[in-house]
TIVEXRO-947162 format. One record per residue (C-alpha): residue number from 0; x, y, z; residue in three letters. Coordinates in nm, 4 decimals. Layout:
BEGIN
lodren=NUM x=X y=Y z=Z guvex=ALA
...
//
This chain:
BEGIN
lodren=0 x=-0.0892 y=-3.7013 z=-4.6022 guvex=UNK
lodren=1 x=-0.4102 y=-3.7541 z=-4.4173 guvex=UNK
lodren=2 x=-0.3262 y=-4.0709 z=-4.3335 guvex=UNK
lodren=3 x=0.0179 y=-4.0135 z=-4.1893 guvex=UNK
lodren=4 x=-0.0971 y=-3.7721 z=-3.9702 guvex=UNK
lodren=5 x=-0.4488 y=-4.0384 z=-3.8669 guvex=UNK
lodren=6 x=-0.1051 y=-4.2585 z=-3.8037 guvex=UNK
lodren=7 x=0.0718 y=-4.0182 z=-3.6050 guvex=UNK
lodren=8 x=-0.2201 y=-3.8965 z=-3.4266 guvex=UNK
lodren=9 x=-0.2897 y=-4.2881 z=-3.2919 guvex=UNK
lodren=10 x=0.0980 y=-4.3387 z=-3.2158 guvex=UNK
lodren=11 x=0.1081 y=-4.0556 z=-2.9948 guvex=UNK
lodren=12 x=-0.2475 y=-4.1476 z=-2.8302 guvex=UNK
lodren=13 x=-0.0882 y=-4.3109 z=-2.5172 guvex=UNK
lodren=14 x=0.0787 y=-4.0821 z=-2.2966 guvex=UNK
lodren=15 x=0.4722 y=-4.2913 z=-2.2644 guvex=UNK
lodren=16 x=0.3997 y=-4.3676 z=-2.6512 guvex=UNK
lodren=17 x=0.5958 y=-3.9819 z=-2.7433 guvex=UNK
lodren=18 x=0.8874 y=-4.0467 z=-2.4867 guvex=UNK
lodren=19 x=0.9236 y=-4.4255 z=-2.6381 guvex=UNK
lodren=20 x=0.8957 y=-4.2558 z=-2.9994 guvex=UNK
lodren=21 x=1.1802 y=-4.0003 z=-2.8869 guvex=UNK
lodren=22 x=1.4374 y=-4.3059 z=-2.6903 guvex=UNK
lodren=23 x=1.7287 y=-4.4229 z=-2.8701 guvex=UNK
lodren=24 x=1.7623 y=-4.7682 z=-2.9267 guvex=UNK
lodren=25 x=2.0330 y=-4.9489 z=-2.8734 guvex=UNK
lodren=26 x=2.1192 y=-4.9099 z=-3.2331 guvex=UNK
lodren=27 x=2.1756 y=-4.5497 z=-3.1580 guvex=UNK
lodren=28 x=1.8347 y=-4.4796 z=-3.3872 guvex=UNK
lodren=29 x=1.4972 y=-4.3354 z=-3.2556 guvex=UNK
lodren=30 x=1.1804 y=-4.5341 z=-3.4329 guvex=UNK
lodren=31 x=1.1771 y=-4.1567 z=-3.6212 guvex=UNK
lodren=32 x=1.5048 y=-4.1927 z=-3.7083 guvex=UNK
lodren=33 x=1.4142 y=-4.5660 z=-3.8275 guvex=UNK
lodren=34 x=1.1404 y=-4.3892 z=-4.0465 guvex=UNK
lodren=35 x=1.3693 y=-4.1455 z=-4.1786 guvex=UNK
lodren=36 x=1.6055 y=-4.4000 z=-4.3202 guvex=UNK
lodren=37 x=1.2966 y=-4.5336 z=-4.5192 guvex=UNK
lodren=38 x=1.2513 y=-4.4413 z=-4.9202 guvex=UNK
lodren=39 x=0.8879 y=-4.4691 z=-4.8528 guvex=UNK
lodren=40 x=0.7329 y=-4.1627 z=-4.9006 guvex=UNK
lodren=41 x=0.4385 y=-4.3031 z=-4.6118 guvex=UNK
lodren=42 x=0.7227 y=-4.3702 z=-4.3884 guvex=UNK
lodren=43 x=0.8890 y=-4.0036 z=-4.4339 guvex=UNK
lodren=44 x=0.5805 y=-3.8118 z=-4.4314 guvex=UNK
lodren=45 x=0.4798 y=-4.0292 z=-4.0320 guvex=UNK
lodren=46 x=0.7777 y=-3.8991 z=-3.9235 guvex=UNK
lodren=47 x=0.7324 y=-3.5471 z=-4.0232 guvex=UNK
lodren=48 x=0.3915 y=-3.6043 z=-3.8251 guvex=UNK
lodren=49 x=0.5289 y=-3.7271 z=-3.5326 guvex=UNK
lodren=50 x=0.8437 y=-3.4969 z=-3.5421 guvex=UNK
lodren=51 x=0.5334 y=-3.2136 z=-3.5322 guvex=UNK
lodren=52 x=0.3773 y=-3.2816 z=-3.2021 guvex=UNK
lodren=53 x=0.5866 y=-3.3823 z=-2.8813 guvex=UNK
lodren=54 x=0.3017 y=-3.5887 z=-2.7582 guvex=UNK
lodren=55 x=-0.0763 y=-3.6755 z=-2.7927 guvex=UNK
lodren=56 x=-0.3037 y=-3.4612 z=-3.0822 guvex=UNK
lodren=57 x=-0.6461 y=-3.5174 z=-3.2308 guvex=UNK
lodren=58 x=-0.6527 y=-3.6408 z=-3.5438 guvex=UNK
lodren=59 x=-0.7887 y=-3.3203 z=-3.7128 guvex=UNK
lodren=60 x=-0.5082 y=-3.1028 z=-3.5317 guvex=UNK
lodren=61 x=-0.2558 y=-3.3343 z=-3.6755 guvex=UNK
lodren=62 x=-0.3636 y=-3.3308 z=-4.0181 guvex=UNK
lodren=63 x=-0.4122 y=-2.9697 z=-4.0328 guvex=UNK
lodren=64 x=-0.0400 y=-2.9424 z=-3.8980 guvex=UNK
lodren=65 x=0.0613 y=-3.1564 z=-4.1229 guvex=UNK
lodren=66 x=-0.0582 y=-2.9762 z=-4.4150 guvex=UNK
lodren=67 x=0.0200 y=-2.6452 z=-4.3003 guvex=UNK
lodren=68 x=0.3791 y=-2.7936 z=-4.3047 guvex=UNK
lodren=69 x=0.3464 y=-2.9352 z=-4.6552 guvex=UNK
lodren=70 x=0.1755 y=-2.6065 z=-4.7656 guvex=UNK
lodren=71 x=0.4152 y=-2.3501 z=-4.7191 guvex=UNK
lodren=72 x=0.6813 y=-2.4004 z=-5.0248 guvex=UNK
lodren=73 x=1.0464 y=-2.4459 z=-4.8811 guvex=UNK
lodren=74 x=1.2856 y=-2.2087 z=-5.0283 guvex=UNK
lodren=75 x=1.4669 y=-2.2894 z=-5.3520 guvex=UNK
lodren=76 x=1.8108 y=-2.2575 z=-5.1819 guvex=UNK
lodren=77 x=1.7266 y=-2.5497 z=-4.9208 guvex=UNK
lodren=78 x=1.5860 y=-2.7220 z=-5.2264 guvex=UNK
lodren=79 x=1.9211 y=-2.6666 z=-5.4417 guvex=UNK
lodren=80 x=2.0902 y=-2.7854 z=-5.0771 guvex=UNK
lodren=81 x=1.9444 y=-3.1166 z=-5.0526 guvex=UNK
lodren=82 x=1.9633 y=-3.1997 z=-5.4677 guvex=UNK
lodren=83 x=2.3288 y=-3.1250 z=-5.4303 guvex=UNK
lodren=84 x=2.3269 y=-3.3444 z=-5.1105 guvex=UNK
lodren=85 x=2.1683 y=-3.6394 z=-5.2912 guvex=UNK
lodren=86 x=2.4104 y=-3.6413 z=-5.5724 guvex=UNK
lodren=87 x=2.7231 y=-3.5528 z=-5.3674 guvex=UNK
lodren=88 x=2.8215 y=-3.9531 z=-5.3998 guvex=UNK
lodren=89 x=2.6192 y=-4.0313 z=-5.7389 guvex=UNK
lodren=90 x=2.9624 y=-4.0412 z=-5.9287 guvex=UNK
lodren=91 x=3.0806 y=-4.2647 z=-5.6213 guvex=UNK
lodren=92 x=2.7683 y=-4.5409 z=-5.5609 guvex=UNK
lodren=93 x=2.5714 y=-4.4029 z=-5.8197 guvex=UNK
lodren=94 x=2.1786 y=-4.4475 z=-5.7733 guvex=UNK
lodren=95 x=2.0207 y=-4.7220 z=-5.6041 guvex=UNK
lodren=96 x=1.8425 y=-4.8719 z=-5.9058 guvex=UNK
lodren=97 x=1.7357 y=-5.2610 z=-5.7909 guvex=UNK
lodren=98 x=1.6582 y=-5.1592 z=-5.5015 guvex=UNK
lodren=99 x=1.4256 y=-4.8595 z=-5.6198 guvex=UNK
lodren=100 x=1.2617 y=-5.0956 z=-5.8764 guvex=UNK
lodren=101 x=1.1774 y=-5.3661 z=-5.5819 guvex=UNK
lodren=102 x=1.0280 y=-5.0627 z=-5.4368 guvex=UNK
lodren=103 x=0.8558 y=-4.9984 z=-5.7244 guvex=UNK
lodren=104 x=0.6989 y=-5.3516 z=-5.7769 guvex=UNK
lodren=105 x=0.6116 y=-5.3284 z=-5.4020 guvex=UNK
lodren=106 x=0.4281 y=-5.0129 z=-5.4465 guvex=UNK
lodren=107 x=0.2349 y=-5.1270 z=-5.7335 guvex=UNK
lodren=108 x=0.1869 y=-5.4782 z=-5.5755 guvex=UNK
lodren=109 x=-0.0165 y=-5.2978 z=-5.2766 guvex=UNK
lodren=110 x=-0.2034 y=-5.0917 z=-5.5119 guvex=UNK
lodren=111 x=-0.3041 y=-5.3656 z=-5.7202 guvex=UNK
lodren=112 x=-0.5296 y=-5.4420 z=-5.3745 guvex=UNK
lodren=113 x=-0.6842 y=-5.0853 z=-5.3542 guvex=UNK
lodren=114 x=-1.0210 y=-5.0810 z=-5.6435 guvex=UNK
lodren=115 x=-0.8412 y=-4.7736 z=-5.8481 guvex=UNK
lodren=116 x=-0.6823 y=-4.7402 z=-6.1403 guvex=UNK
lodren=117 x=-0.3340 y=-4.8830 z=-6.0738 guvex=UNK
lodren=118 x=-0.1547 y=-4.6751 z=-6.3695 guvex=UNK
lodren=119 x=-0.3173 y=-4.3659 z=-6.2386 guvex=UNK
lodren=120 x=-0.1949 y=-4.4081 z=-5.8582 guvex=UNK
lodren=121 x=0.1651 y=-4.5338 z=-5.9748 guvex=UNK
lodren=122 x=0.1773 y=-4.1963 z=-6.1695 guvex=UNK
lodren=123 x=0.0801 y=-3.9661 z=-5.8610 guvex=UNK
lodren=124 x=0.3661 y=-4.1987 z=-5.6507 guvex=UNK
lodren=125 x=0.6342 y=-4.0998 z=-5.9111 guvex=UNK
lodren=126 x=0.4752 y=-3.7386 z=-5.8868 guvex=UNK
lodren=127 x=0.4859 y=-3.7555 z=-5.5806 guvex=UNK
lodren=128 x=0.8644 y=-3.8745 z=-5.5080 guvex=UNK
lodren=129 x=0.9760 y=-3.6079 z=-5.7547 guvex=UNK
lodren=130 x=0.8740 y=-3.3820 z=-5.5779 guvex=UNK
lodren=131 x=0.9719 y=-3.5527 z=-5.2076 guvex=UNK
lodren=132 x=1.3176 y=-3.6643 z=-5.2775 guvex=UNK
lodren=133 x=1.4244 y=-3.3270 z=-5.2438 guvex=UNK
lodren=134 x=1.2254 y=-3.1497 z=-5.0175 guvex=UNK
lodren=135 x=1.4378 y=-2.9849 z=-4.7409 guvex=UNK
lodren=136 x=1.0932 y=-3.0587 z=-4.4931 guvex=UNK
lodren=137 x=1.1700 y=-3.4356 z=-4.4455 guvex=UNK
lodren=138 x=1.4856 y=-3.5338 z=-4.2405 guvex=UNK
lodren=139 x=1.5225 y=-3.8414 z=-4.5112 guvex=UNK
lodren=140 x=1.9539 y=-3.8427 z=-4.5201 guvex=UNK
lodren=141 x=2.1334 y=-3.8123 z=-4.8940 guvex=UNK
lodren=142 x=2.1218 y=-4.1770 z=-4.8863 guvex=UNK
lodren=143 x=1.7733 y=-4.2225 z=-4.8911 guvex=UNK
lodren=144 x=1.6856 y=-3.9104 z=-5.1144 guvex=UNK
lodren=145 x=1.8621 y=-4.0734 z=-5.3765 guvex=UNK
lodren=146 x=1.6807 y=-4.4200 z=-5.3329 guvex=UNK
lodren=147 x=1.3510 y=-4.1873 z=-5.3763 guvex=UNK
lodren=148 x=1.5227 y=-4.0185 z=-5.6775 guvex=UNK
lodren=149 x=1.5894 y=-4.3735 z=-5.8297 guvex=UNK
lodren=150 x=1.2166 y=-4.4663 z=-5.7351 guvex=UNK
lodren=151 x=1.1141 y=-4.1892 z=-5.9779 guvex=UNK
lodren=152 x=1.2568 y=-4.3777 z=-6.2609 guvex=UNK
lodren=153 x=1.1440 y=-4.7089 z=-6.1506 guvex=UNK
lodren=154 x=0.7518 y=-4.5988 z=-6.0545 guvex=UNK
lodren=155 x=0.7672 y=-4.4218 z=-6.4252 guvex=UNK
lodren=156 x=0.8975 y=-4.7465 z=-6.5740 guvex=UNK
lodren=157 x=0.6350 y=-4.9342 z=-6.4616 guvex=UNK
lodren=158 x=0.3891 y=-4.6822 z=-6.5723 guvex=UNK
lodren=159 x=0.5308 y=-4.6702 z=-6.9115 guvex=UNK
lodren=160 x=0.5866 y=-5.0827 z=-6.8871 guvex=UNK
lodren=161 x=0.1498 y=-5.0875 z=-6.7948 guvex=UNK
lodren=162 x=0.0581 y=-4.8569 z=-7.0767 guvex=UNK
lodren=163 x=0.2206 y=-5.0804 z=-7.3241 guvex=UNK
lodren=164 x=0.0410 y=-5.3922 z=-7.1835 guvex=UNK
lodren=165 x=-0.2538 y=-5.1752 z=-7.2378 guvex=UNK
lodren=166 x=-0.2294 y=-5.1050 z=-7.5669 guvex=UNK
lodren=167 x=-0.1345 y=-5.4583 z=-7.6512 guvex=UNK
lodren=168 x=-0.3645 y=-5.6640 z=-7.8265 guvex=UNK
//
């Protein structure tokens, strides 16, 4: 969360950087909007930084925003909202599952580069997304909640698939 908000903090540094941020492109999409449509939890916690401040912040005031905003628990209904949301379609497309497990693989393929316990930090991730792929506080549309929901599986695959290699002899 930290980091997002360093991110945000350095976007929004430069004075025409928060009205650029804010302009729709020619693809009808702000480059918030473009982070919104992301399933990575980095991506959707920036823009919930940058959809904070409508221009330039220190880093300190960001991150304290930030987790002021991730702090206060959103209410179960809004919760319930965006579950039901998510798997309006299920029956229809159902869940996203290759793309969720490239995800996956990417996720653990950039911690494999961080000196940490891989298994560990893929756990918190899947943690993490069950918690995120609901939460009413990121503007992430039904579409991309339920590529996060399918990254739960997939992160806890891998965990599961790392343990065994483990354990092997």
């Amino acid at each position: 969360m930290d980091d997002a908000a360093s991110r945000a903090s350095a976007m929004l540094a430069l004075p025409h950087e928060a009205a650029r941020l804010r302009a729709v492109s020619h693809q009808g999409l702000t480059p918030i909007d473009q982070l919104e449509l992301s399933p990575l939890a980095e991506d959707q916690l920036l823009a919930a930084a940058l959809r904070l401040y409508p221009g330039a912040a220190r880093p300190r005031a960001m991150v304290a925003a930030l987790r002021r905003h991730f702090t206060t628990p959103p209410g179960w209904l809004a919760v319930e909202a965006q579950r039901r949301a998510a798997w309006g379609d299920v029956a229809g497309r159902g869940l996203p599952i290759e793309r969720a497990a490239q995800s996956a693989a990417d996720i653990e393929r950039r911690l494999k580069g961080v000196r940490a316990d891989v298994s560990v930090k893929l756990r918190a991730y899947a943690d993490l997304y069950a918690d995120l792929w609901c939460d009413p506080r990121i503007a992430a549309p039904a579409s991309v909640r339920r590529e996060m929901l399918a990254l739960v599986s997939a992160l806890q695959a891998r965990c599961a698939a790392m343990a065994d290699e483990e354990r092997a002899p």
